[in-house]
N, C-alpha and C positions, 0 to 999 in steps of 0.2 A: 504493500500500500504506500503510496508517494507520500509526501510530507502533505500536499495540498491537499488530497482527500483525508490525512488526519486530522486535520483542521478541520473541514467538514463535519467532523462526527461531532466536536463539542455544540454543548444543545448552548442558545441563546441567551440562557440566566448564566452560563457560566464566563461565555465571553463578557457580559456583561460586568460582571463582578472584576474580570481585570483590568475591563477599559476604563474602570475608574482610579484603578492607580498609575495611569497613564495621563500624559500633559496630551497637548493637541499634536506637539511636532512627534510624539512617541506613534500616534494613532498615526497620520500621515504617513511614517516610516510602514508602517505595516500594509497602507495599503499598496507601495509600493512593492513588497519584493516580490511578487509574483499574481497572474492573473487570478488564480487559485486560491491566496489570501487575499487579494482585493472583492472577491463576490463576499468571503467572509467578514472581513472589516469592515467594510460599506454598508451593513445593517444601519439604516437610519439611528435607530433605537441605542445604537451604540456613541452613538454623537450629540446624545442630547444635552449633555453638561457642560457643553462648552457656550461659551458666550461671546460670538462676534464683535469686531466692529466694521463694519462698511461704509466705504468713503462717500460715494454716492448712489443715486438709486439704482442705477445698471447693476452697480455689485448687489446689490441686495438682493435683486432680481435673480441675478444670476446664484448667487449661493442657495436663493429657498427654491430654485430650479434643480439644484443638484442632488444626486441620490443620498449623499451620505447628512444632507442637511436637511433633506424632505420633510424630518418630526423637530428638528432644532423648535427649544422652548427658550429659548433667551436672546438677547440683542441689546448692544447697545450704541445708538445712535450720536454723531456730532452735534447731529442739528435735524430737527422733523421737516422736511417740505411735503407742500401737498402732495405730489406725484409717491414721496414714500411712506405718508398715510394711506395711502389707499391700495399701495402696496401691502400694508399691514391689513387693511382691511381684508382681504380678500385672503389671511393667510389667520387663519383664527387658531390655528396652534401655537402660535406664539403669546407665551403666558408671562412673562419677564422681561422689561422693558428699562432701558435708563436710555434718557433724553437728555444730554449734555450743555444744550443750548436750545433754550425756547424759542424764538425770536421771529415768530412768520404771521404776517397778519394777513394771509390769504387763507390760512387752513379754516375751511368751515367748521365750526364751533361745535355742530352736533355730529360729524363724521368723528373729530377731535375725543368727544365723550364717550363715542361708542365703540371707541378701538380701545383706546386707555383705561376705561373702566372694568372691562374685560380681564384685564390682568389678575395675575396670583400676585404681581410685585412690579411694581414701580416705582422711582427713580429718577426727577425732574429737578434738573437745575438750570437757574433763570438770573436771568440781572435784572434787579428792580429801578436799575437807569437805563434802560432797553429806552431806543425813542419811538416803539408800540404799545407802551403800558396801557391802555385801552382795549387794544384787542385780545394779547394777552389775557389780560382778567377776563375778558369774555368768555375763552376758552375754558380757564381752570374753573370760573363760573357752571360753566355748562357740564364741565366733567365733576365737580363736587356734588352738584345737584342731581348729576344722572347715579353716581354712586350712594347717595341718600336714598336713593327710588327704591334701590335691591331689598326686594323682603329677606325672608331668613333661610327659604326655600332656593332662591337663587345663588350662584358661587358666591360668595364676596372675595375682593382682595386683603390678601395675608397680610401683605408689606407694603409701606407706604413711606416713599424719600421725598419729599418737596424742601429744596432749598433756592435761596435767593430768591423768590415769588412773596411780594407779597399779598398776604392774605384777606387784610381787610378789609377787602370789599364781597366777601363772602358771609350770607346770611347766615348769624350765630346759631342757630339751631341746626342747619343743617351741617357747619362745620364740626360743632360738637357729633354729629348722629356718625357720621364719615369715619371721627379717628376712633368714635366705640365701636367701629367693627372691625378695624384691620386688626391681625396679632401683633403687627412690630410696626412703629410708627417714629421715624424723626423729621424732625423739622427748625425753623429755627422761629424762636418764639418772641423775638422781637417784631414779626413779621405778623402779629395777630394783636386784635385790637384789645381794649380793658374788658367791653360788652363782650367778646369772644371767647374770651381767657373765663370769665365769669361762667359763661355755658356752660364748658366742657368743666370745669370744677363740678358746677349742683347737677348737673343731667348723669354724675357720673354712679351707675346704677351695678349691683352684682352680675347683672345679663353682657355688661361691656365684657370683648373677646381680646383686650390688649393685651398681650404679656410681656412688650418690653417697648421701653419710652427711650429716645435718646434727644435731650434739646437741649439746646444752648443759648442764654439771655434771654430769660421771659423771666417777666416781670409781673408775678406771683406774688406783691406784696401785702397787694389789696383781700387777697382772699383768710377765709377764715383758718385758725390753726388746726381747728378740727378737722372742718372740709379738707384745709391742704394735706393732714396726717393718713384722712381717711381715703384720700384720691389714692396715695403713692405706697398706702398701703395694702392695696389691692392690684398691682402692678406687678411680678415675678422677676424684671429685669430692670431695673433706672438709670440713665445715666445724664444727670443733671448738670453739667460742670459750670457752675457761677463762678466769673473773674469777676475780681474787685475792682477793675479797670471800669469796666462796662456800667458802676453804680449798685447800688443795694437792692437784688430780683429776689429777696426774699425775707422774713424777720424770725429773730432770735426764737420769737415764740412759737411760731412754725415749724422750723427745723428741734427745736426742744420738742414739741407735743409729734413731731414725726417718732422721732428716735423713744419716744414715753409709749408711743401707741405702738410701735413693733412686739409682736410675740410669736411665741410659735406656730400662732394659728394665721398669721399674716402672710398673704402672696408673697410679698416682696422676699426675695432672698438675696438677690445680688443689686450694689448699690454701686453706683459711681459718682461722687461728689468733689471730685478734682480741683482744685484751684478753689475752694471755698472759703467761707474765715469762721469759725466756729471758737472765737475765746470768748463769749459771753455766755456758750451754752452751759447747762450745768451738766457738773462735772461726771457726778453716778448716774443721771439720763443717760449721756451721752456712752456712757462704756456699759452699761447696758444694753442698750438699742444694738450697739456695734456690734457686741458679741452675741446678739441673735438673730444676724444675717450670716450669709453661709459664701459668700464675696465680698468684700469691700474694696473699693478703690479709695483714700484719702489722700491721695500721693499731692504735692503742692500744693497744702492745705495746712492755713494755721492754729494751730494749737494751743494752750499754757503746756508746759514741762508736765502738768501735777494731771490735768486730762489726758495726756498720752500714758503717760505713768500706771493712772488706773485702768483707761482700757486695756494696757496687758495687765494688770494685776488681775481685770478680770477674767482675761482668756486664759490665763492660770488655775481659777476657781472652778470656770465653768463657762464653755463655749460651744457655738454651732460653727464659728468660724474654719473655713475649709483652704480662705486664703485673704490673705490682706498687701495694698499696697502699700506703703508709708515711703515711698523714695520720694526726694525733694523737700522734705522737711525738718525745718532745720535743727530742730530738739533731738531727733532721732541719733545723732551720732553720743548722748548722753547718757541715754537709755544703761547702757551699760556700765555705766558709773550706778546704779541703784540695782545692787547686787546681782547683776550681772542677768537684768530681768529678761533682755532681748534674747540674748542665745537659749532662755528656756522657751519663753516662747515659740522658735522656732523648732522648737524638738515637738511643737502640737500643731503647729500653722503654718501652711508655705506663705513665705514673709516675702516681698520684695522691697531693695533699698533701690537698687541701680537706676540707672538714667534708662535703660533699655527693658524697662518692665511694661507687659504686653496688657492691655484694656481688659477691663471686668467682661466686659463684653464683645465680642468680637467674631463675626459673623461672615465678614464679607467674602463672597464668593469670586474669585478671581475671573479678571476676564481676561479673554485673548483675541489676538488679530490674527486672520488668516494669510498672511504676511508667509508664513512659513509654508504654507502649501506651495507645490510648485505649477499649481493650474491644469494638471494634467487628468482633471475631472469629465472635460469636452466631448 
């Protein structure tokens, strides 16, 4: 039996299971060595995990024309024009979408809605000094209000990226109804109005299907400590990172009644509050709450000496803690002056101090260009 008919015999969940410890140039190699592995590589099904990018619509055409890209579920584009809307329109397996550049005031607004709404995950990045901010919002208008429409019987999308766009000119109810359906949702929260921010605090109900929030500069200060405790403790994933740069997105008594109201029965398990300033929170709150998450990010976040001190004093006592960051701050290198609490510590908690310590949460799905193909698809 030749080598090429070996290949043949493996059933399809198995090839599968190795083309995903394979990069794209790995799979491209295989369909090259012979015509015998190229009928076996070329299973669409086996190319689904890659994620494009295509420079203009010809290419785009041309790869969801090709055999081995026939079921591709992911894409990400420079820039949408119409001609590769409609493009998209006409290819409804594509479930995974990132828009690099918004910027087209020809794209019909409901063609717009009803391609991108469609998605499991989307991914839109926009300049809020574009000189179309008009049609623009018309767009994301029509596409927030066609994914409001989805009852609970229809798919909804999982993931939802919108940055650079702003948001307020979206009717607050239905922007609230939008981020309680997706599972993983960031955005940047400067980009949403006070009446917006207000919504999605009180609409925010046990039926929301979020499980992990990532935003940056919202200004949270207006809401209540309960409301803000009780939103972010119903969340599984957070990653909140307030610089002190940007102005005060949130208050002492907030962040106090967050870390008071964590228990074990609370979603929230993994936190990331990066760059935050917590020296007026108290002190046994505070290392409490911490040590009954199960991730923490604190890394360039300030402190007193006597709050760091007892949060390990308490993950000594008594922890859910599975990993903590604390690099960048600057008490940290003292710790070990106070009987040498840090190095016990780490004999219960992967600790990180380094510059090169990797996010609480970290998800992202690599993409690639077909760059490395050598076009001999034809």
């Amino acid at each position: 039996m030749s080598e090429d008919s070996r290949m043949l015999l493996f059933p399809l969940e198995i090839r599968k299971e190795i083309s995903e410890y394979l990069d794209f140039s790995s799979m491209c190699s295989l369909v090259r060595v012979s015509r015998g592995w190229r009928k076996v590589w070329e299973e669409p099904l086996l190319w689904t995990q890659f994620r494009l990018t295509p420079k203009h619509v010809k290419d785009l055409e041309a790869i969801l024309n090709t055999k081995r890209f026939s079921a591709m579920r992911s894409l990400r584009l420079k820039k949408l024009t119409k001609d590769s809307l409609q493009v998209l329109k006409s290819n409804p397996h594509i479930k995974c979408l990132e828009i690099h550049f918004l910027n087209n005031k020809h794209l019909d607004k409901d063609d717009f809605a009803e391609v991108l709404s469609r998605c499991e995950a989307l991914k839109l990045h926009g300049d809020e000094y574009t000189s179309k901010p008009s049609k623009i919002r018309e767009q994301t208008n029509a596409l927030f209000h066609k994914m409001a429409e989805m009852t609970r019987r229809t798919k909804k999308m999982k993931r939802l990226t919108i940055l650079g766009h702003n948001l307020s000119h979206i009717e607050s109810s239905v922007l609230a109804k939008v981020f309680m359906q997706v599972e993983e949702l960031e955005f940047d929260g400067f980009m949403l109005n006070t009446e917006q921010t207000a919504a999605i605090f009180h609409n925010w109900g046990l039926e929301n299907n979020l499980k992990k929030l990532t935003v940056e500069t919202w200004d949270v200060a207006h809401i209540n400590p309960a409301v803000f405790a009780d939103f972010f403790t119903k969340i599984e994933k957070v990653s909140t990172e307030l610089h002190e740069e940007y102005g005060d997105f949130h208050t002492d008594e907030q962040v106090e009644k967050l870390f008071k109201t964590i228990d074990d029965s609370s979603r929230l398990k993994e936190l990331n509050v990066s760059g935050s300033e917590f020296l007026s929170v108290n002190t046994d709150i505070l290392a409490r709450g911490i040590n009954k998450l199960e991730k923490v990010n604190i890394s360039n976040t300030q402190f007193e000496f006597k709050q760091l001190e007892k949060i390990f004093q308490q993950t000594l006592v008594k922890t859910n803690l599975k990993m903590l960051d604390v690099s960048r701050i600057r008490n940290i290198p003292h710790m070990n002056d106070s009987q040498g609490i840090m190095e016990k510590v780490k004999n219960k908690v992967d600790v990180f101090i380094n510059e090169e310590t990797p996010k609480v949460v970290n998800d992202d799905v690599p993409l690639y260009d077909d760059s490395t193909d050598s076009g001999d698809d034809e």
